[in-house]
PDB file with one MODEL, atoms N, CA, C and O in Angstrom:
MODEL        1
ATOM      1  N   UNK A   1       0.857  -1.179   0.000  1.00  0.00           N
ATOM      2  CA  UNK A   1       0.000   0.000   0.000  1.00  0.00           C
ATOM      3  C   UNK A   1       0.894   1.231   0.000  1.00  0.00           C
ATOM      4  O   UNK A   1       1.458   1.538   1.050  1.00  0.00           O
ATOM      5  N   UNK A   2       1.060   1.932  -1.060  1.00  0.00           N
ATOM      6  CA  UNK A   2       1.903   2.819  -1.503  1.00  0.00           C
ATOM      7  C   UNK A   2       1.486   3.862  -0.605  1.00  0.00           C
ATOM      8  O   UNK A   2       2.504   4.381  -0.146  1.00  0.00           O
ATOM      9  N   UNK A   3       0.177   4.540  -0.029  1.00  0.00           N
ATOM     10  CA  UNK A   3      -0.212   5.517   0.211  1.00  0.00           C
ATOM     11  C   UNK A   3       0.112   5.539   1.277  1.00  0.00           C
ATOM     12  O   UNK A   3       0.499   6.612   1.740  1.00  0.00           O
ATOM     13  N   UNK A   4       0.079   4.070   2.298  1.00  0.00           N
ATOM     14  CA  UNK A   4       0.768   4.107   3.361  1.00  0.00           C
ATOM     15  C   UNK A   4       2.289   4.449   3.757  1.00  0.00           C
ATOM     16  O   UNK A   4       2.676   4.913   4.829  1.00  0.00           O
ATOM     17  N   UNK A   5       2.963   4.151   2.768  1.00  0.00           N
ATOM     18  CA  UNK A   5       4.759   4.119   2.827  1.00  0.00           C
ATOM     19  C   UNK A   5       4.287   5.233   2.976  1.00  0.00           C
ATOM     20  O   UNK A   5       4.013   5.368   4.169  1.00  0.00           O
ATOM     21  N   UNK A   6       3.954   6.428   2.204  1.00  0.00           N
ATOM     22  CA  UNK A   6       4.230   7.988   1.317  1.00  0.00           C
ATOM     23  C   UNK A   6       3.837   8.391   2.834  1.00  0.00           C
ATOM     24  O   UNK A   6       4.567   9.253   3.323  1.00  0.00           O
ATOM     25  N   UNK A   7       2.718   7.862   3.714  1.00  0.00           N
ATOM     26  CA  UNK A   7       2.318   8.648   4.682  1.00  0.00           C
ATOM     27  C   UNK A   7       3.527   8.401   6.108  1.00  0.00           C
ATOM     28  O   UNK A   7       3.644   9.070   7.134  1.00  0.00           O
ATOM     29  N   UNK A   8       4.045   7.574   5.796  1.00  0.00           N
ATOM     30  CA  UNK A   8       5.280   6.989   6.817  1.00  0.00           C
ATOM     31  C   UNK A   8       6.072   8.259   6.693  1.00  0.00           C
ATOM     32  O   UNK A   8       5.974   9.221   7.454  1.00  0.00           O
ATOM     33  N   UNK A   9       7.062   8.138   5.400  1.00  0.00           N
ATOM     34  CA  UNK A   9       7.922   9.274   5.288  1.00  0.00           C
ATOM     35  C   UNK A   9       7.596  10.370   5.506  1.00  0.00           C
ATOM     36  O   UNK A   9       8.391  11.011   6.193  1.00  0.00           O
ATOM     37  N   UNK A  10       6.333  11.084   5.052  1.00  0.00           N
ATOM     38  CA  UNK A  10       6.169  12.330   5.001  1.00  0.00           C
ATOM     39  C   UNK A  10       6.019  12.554   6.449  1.00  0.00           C
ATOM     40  O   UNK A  10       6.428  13.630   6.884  1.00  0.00           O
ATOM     41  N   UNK A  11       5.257  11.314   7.634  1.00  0.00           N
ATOM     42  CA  UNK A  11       5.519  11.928   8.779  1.00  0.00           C
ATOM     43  C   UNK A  11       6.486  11.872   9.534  1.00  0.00           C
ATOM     44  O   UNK A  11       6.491  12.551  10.561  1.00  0.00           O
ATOM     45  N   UNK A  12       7.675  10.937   9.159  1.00  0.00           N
ATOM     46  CA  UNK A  12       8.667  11.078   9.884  1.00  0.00           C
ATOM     47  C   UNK A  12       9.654  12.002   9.340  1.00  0.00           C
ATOM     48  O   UNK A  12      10.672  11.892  10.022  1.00  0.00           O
ATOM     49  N   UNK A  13       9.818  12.933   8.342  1.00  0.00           N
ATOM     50  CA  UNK A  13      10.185  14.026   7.800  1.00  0.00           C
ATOM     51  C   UNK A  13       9.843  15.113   8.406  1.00  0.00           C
ATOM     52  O   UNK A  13      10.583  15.986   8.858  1.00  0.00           O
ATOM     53  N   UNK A  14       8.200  15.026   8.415  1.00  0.00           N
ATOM     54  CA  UNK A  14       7.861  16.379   9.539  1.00  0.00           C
ATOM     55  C   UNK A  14       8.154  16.418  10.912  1.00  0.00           C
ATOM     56  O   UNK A  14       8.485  17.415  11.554  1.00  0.00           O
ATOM     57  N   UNK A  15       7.982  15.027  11.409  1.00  0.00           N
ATOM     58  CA  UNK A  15       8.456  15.230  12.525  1.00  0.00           C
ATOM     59  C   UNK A  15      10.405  15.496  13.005  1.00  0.00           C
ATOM     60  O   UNK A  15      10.868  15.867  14.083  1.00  0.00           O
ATOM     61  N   UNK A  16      10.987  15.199  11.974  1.00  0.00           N
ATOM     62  CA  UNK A  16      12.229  15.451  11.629  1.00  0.00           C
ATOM     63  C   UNK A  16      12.307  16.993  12.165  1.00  0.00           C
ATOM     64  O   UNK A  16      12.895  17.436  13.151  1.00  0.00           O
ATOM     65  N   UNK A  17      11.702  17.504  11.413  1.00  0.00           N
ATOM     66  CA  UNK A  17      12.012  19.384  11.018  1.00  0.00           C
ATOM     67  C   UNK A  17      11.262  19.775  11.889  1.00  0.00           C
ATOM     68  O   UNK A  17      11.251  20.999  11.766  1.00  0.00           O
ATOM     69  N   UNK A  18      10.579  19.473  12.757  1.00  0.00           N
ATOM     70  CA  UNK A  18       9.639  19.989  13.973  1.00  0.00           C
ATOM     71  C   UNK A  18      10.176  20.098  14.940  1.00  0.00           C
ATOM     72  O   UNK A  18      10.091  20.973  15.801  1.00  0.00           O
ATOM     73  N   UNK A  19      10.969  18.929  14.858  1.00  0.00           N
ATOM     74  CA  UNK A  19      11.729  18.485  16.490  1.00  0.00           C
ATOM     75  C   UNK A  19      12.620  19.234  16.431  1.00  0.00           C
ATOM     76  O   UNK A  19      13.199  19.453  17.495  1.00  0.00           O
ATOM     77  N   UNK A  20      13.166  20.017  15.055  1.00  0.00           N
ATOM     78  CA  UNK A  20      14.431  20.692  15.404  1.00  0.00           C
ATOM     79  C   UNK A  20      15.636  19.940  14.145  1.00  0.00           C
ATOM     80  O   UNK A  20      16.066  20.716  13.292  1.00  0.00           O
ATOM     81  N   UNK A  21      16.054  18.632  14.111  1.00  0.00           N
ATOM     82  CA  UNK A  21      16.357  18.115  13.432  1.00  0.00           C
ATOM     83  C   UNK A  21      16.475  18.711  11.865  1.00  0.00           C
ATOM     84  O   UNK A  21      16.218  18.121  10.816  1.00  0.00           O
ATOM     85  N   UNK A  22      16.844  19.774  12.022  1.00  0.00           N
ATOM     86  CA  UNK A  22      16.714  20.193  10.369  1.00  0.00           C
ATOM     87  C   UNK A  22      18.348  20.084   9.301  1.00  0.00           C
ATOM     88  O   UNK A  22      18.561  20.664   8.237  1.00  0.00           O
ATOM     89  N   UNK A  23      19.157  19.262   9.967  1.00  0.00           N
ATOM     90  CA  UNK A  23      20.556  18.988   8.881  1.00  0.00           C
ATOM     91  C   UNK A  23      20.315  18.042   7.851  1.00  0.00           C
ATOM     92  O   UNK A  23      20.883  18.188   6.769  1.00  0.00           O
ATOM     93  N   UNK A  24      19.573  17.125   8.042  1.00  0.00           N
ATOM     94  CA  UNK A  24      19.248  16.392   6.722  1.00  0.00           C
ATOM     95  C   UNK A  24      18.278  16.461   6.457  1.00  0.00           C
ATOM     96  O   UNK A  24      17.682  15.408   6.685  1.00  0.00           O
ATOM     97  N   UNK A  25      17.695  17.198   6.048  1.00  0.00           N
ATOM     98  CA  UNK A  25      16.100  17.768   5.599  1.00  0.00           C
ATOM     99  C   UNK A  25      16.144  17.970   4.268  1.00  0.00           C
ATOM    100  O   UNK A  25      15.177  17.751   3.538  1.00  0.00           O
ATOM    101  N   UNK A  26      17.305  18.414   3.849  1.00  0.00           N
ATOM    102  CA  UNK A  26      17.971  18.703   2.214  1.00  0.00           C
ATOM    103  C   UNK A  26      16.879  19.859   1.615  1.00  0.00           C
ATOM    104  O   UNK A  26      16.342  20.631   2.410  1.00  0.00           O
ATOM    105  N   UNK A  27      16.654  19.911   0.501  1.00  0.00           N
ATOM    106  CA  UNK A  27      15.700  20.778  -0.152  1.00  0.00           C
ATOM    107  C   UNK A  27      13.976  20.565  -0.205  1.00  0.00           C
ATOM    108  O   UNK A  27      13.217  21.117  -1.001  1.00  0.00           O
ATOM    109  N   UNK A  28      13.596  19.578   0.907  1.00  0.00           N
ATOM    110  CA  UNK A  28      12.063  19.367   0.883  1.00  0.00           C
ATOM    111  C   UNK A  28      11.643  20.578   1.419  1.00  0.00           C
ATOM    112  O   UNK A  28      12.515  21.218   2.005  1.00  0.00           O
ATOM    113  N   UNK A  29      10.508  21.062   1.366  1.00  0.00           N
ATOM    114  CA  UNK A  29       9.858  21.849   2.054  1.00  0.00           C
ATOM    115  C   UNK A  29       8.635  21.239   2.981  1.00  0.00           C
ATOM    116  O   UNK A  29       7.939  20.323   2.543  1.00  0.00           O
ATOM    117  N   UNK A  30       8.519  21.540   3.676  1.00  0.00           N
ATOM    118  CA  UNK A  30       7.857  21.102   4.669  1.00  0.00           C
ATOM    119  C   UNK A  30       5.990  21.126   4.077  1.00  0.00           C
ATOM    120  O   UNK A  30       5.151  20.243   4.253  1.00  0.00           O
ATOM    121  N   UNK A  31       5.849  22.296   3.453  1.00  0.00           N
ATOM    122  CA  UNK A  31       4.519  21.831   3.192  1.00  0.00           C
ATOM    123  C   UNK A  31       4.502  21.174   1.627  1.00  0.00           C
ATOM    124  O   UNK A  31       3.463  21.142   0.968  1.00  0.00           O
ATOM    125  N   UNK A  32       5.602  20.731   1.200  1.00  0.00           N
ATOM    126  CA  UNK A  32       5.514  19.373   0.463  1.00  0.00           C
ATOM    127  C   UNK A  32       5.153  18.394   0.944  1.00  0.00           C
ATOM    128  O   UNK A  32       4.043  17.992   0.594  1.00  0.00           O
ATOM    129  N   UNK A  33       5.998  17.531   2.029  1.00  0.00           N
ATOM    130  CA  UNK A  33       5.643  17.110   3.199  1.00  0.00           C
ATOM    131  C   UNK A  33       3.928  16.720   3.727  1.00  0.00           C
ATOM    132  O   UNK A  33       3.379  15.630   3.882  1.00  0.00           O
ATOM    133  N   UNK A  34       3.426  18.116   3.904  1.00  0.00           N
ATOM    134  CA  UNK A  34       2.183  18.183   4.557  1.00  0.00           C
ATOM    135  C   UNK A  34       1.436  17.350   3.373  1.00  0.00           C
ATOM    136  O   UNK A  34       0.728  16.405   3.720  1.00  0.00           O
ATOM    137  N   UNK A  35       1.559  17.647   2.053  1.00  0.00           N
ATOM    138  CA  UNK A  35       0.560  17.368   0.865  1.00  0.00           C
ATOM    139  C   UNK A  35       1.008  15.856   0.657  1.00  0.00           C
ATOM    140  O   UNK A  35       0.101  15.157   0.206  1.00  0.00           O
ATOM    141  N   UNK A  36       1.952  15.343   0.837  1.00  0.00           N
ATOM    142  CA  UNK A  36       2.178  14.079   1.002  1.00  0.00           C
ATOM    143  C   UNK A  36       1.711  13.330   1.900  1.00  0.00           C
ATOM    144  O   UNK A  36       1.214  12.253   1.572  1.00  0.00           O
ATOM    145  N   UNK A  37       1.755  13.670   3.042  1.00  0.00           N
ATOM    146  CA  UNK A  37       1.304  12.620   4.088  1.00  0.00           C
ATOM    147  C   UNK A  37      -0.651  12.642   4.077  1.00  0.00           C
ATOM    148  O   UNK A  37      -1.382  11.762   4.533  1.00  0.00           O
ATOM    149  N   UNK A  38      -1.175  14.271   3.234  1.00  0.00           N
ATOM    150  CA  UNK A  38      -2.753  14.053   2.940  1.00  0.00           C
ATOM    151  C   UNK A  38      -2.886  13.061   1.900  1.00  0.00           C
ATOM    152  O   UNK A  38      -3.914  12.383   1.905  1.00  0.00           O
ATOM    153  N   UNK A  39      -2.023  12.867   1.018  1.00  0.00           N
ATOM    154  CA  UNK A  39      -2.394  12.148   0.015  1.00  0.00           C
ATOM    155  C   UNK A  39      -2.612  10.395   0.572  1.00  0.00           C
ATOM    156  O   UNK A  39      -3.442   9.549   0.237  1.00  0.00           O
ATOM    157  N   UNK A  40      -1.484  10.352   1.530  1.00  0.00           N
ATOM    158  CA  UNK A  40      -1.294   8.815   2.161  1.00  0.00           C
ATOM    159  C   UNK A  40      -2.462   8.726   3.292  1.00  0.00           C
ATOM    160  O   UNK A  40      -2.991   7.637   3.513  1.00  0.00           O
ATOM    161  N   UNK A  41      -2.772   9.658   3.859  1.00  0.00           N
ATOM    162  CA  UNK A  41      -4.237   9.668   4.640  1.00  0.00           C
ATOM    163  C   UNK A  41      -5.256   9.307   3.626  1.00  0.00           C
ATOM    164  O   UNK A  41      -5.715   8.167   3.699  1.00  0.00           O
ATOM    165  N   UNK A  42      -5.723  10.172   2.604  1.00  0.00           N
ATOM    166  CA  UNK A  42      -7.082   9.714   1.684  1.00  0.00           C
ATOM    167  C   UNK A  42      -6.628   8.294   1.206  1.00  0.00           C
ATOM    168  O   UNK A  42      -7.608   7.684   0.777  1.00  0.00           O
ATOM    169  N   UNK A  43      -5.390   7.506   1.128  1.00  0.00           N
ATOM    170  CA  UNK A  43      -5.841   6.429   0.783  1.00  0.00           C
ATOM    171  C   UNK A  43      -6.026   5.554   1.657  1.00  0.00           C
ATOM    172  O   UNK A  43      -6.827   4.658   1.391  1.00  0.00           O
ATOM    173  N   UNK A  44      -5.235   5.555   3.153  1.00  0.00           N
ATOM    174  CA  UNK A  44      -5.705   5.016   3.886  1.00  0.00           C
ATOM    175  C   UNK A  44      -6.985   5.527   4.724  1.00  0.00           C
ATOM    176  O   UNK A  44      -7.349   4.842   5.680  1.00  0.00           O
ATOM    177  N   UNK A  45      -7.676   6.705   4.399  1.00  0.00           N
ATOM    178  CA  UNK A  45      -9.014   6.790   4.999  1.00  0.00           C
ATOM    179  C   UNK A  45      -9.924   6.370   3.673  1.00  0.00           C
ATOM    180  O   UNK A  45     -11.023   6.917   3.582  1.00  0.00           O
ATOM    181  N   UNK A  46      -9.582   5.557   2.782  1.00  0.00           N
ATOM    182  CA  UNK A  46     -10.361   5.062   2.074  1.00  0.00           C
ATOM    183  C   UNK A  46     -10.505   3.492   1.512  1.00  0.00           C
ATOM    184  O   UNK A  46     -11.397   2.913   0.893  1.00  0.00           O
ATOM    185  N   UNK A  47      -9.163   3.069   2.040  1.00  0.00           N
ATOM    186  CA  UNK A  47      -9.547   1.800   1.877  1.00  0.00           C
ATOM    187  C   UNK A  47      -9.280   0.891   2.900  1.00  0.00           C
ATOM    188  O   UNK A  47      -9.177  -0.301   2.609  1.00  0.00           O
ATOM    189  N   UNK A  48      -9.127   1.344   4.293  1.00  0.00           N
ATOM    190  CA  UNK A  48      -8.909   0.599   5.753  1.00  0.00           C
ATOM    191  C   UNK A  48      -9.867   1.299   6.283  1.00  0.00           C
ATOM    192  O   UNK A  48     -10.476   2.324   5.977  1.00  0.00           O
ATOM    193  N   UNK A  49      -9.893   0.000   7.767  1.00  0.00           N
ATOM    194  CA  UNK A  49     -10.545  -0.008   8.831  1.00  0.00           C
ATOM    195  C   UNK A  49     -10.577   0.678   9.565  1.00  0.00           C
ATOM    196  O   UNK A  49      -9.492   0.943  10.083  1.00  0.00           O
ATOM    197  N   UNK A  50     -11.743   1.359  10.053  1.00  0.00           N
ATOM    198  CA  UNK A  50     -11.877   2.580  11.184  1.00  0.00           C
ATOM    199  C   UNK A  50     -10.488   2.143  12.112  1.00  0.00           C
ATOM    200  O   UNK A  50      -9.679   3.070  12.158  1.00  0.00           O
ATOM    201  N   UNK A  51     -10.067   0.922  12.851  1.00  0.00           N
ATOM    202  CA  UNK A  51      -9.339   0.905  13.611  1.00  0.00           C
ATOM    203  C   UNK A  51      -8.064   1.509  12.740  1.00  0.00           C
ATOM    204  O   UNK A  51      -7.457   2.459  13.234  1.00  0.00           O
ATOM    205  N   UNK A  52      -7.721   1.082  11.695  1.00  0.00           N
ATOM    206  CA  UNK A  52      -6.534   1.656  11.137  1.00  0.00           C
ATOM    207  C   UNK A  52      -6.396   2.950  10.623  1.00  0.00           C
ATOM    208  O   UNK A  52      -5.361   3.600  10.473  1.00  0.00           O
ATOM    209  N   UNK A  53      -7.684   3.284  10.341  1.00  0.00           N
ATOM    210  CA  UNK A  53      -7.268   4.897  10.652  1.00  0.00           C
ATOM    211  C   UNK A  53      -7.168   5.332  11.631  1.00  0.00           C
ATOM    212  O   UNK A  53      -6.024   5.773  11.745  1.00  0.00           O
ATOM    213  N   UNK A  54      -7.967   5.548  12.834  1.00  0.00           N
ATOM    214  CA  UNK A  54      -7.534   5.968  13.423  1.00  0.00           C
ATOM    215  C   UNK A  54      -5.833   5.841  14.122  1.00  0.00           C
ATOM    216  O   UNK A  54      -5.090   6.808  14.290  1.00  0.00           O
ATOM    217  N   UNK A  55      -5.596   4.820  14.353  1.00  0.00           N
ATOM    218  CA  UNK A  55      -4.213   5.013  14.469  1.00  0.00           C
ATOM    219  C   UNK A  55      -3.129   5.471  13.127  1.00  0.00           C
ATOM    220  O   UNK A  55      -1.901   5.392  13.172  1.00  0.00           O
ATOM    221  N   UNK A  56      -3.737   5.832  12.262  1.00  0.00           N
ATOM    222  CA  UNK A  56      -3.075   6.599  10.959  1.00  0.00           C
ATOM    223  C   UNK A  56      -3.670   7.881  11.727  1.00  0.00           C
ATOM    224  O   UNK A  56      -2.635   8.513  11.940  1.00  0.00           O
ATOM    225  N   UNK A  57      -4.411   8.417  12.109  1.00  0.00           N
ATOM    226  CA  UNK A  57      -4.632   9.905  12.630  1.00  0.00           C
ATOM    227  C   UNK A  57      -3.854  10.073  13.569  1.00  0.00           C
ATOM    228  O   UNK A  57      -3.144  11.074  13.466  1.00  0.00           O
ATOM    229  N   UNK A  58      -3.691   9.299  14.684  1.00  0.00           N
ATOM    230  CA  UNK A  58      -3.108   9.501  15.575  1.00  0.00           C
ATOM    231  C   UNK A  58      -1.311   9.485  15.451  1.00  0.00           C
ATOM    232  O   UNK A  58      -0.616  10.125  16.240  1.00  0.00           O
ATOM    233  N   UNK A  59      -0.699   8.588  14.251  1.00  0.00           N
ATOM    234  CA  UNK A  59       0.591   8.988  13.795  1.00  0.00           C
ATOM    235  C   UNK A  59       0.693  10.242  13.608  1.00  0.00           C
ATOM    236  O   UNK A  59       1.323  10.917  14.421  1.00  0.00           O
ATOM    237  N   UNK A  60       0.157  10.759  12.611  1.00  0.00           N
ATOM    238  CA  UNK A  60      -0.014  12.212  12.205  1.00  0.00           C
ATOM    239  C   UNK A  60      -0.096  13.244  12.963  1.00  0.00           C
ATOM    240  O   UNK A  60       0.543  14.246  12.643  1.00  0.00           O
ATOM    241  N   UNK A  61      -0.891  13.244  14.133  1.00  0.00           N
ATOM    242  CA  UNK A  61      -0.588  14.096  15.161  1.00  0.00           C
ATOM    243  C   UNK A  61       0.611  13.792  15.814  1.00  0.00           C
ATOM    244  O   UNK A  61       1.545  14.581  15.672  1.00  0.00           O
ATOM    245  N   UNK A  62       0.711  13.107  16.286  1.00  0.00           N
ATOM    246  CA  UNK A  62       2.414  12.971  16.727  1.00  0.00           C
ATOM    247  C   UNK A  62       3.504  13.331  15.900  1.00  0.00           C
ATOM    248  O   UNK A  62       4.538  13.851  16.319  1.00  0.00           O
ATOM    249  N   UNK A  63       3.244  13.030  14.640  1.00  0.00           N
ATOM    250  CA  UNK A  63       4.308  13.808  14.089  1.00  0.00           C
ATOM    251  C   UNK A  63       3.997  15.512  14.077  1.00  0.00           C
ATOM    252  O   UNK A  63       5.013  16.133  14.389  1.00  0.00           O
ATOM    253  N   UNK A  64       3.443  15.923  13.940  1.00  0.00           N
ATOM    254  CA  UNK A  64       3.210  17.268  13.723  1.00  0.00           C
ATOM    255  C   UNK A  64       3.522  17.997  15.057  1.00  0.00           C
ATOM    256  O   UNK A  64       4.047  19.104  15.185  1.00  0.00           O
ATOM    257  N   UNK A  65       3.051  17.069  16.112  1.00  0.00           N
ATOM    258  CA  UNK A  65       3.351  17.737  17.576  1.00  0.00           C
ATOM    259  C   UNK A  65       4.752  17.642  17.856  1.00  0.00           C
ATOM    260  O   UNK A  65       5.379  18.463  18.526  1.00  0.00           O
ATOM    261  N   UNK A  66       5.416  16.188  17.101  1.00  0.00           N
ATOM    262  CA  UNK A  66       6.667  16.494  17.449  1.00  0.00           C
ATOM    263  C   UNK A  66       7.384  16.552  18.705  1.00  0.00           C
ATOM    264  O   UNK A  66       8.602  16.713  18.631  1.00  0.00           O
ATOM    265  N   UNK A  67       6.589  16.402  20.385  1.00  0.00           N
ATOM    266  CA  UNK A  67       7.018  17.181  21.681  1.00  0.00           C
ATOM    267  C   UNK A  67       7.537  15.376  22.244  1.00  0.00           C
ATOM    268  O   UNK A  67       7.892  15.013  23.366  1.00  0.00           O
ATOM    269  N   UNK A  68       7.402  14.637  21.090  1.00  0.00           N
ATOM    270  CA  UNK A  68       7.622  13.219  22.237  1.00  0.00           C
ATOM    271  C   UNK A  68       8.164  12.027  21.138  1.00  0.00           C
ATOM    272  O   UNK A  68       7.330  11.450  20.440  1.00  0.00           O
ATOM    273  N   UNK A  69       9.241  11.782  21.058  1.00  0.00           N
ATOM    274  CA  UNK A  69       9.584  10.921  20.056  1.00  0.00           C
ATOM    275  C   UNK A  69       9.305   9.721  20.637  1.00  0.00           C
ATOM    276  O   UNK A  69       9.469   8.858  19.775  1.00  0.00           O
ATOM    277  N   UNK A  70       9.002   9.290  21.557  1.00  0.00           N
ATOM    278  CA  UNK A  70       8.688   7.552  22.219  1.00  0.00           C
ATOM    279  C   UNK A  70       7.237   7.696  21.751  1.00  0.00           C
ATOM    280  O   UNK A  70       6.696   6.678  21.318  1.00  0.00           O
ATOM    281  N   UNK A  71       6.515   8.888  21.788  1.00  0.00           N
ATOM    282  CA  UNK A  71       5.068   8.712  21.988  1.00  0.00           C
ATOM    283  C   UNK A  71       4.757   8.735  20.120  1.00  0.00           C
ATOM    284  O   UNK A  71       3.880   8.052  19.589  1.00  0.00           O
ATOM    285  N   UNK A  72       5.459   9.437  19.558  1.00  0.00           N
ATOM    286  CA  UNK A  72       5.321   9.304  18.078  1.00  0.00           C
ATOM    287  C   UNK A  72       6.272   7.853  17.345  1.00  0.00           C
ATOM    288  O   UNK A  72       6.029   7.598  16.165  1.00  0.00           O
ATOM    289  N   UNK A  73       7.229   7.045  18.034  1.00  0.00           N
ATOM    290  CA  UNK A  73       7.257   5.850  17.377  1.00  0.00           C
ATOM    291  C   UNK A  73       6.530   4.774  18.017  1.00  0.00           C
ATOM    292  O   UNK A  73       6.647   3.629  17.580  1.00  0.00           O
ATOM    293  N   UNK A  74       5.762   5.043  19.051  1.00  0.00           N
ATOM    294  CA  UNK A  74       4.450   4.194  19.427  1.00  0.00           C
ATOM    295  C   UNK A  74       3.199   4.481  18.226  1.00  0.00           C
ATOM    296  O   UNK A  74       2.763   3.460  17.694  1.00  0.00           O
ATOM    297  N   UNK A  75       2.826   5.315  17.945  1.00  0.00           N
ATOM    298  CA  UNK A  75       1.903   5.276  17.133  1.00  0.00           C
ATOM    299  C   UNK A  75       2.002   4.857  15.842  1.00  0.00           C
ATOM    300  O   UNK A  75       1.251   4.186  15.133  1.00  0.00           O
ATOM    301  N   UNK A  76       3.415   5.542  15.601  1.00  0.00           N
ATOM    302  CA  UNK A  76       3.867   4.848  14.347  1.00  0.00           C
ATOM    303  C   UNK A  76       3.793   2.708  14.271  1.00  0.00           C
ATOM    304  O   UNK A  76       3.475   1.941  13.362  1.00  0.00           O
ATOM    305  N   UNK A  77       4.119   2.549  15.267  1.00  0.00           N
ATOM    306  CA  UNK A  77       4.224   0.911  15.853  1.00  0.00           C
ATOM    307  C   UNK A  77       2.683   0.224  15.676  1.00  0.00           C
ATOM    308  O   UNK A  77       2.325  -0.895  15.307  1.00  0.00           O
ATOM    309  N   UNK A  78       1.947   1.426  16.115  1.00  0.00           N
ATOM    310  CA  UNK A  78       0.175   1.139  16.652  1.00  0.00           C
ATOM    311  C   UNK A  78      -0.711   0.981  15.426  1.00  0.00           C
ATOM    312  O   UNK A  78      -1.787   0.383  15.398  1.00  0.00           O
ATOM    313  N   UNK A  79       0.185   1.903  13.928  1.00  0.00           N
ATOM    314  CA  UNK A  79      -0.286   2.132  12.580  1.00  0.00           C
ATOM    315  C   UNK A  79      -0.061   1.076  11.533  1.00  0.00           C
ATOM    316  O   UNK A  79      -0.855   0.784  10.639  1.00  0.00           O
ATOM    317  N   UNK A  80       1.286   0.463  11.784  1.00  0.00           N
ATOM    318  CA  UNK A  80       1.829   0.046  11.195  1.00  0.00           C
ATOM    319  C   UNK A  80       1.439  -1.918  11.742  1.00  0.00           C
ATOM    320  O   UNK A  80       1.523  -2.876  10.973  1.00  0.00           O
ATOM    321  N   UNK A  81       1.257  -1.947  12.417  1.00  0.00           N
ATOM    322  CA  UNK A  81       0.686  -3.029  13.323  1.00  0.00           C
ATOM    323  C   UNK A  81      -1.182  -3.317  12.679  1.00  0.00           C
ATOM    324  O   UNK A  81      -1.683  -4.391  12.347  1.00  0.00           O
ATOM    325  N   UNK A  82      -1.753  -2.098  12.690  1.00  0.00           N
ATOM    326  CA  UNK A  82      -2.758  -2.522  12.465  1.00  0.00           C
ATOM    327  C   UNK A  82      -3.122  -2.740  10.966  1.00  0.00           C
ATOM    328  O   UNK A  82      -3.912  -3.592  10.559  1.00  0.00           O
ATOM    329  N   UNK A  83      -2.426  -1.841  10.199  1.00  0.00           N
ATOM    330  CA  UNK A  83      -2.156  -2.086   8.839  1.00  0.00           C
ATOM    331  C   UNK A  83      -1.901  -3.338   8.495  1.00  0.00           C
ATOM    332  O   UNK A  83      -2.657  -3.951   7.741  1.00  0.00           O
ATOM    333  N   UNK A  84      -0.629  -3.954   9.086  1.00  0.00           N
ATOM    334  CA  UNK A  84      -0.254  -5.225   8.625  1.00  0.00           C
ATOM    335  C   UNK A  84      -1.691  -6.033   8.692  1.00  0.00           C
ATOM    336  O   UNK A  84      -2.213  -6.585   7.723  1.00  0.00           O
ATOM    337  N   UNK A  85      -2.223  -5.993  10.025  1.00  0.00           N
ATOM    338  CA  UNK A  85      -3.167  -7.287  10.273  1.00  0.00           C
ATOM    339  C   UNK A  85      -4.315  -7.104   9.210  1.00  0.00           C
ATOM    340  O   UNK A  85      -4.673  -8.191   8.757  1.00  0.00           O
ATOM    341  N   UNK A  86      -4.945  -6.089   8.724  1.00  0.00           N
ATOM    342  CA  UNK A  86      -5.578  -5.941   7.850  1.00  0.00           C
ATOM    343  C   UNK A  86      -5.351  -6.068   6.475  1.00  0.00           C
ATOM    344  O   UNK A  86      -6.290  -6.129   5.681  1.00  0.00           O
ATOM    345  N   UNK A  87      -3.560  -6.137   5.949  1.00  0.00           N
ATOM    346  CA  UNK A  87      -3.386  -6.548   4.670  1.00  0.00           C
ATOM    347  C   UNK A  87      -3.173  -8.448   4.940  1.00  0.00           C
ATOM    348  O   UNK A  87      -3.110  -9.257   4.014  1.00  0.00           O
ATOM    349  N   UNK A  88      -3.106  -8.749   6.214  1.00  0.00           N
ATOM    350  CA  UNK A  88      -2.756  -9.819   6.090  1.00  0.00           C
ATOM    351  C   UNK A  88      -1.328 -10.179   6.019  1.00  0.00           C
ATOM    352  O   UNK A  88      -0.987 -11.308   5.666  1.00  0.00           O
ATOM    353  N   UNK A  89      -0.413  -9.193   6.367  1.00  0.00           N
ATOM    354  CA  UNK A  89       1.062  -9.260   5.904  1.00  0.00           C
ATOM    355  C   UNK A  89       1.941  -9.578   7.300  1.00  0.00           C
ATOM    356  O   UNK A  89       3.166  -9.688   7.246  1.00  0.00           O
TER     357      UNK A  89
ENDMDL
END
């Protein structure tokens, strides 16, 4: 699920440049970024399970908040977890 990867990177990019982390950021812009990780939301708010979105929403805020890197690679863990069980992978 492509839309999922795209939404991985784009939030661990933002949360990259949020936290401060801005030496390897290279030439993205951040609200490139933003339009990427919407694009990987509409596909996973369109073809998964309420449970898996929501923990796709809840990545997304963590990255954007940025204030807790344990609490944003838990969700990331919580997204990516529920994804799998629903592709079956």
């Amino acid at each position: 699920m492509s839309g999922a990867a795209e939404m991985v990177s784009a939030g661990t990019s933002i949360f990259e440049f949020r936290s401060g982390s801005r030496a390897w950021v290279g030439s993205f812009e951040p609200s490139e970024w933003q339009a990427q990780l919407q694009r990987g939301r509409a596909v996973v708010h369109t073809l998964c399970s309420e449970e898996t979105r929501e923990h796709a929403n809840a990545y997304v805020k963590a990255c954007w908040r940025a204030d807790d890197e344990e609490a944003s690679i838990r969700a990331l863990q919580a997204f990516t977890a529920a994804l799998r069980r629903e592709i079956g992978s």
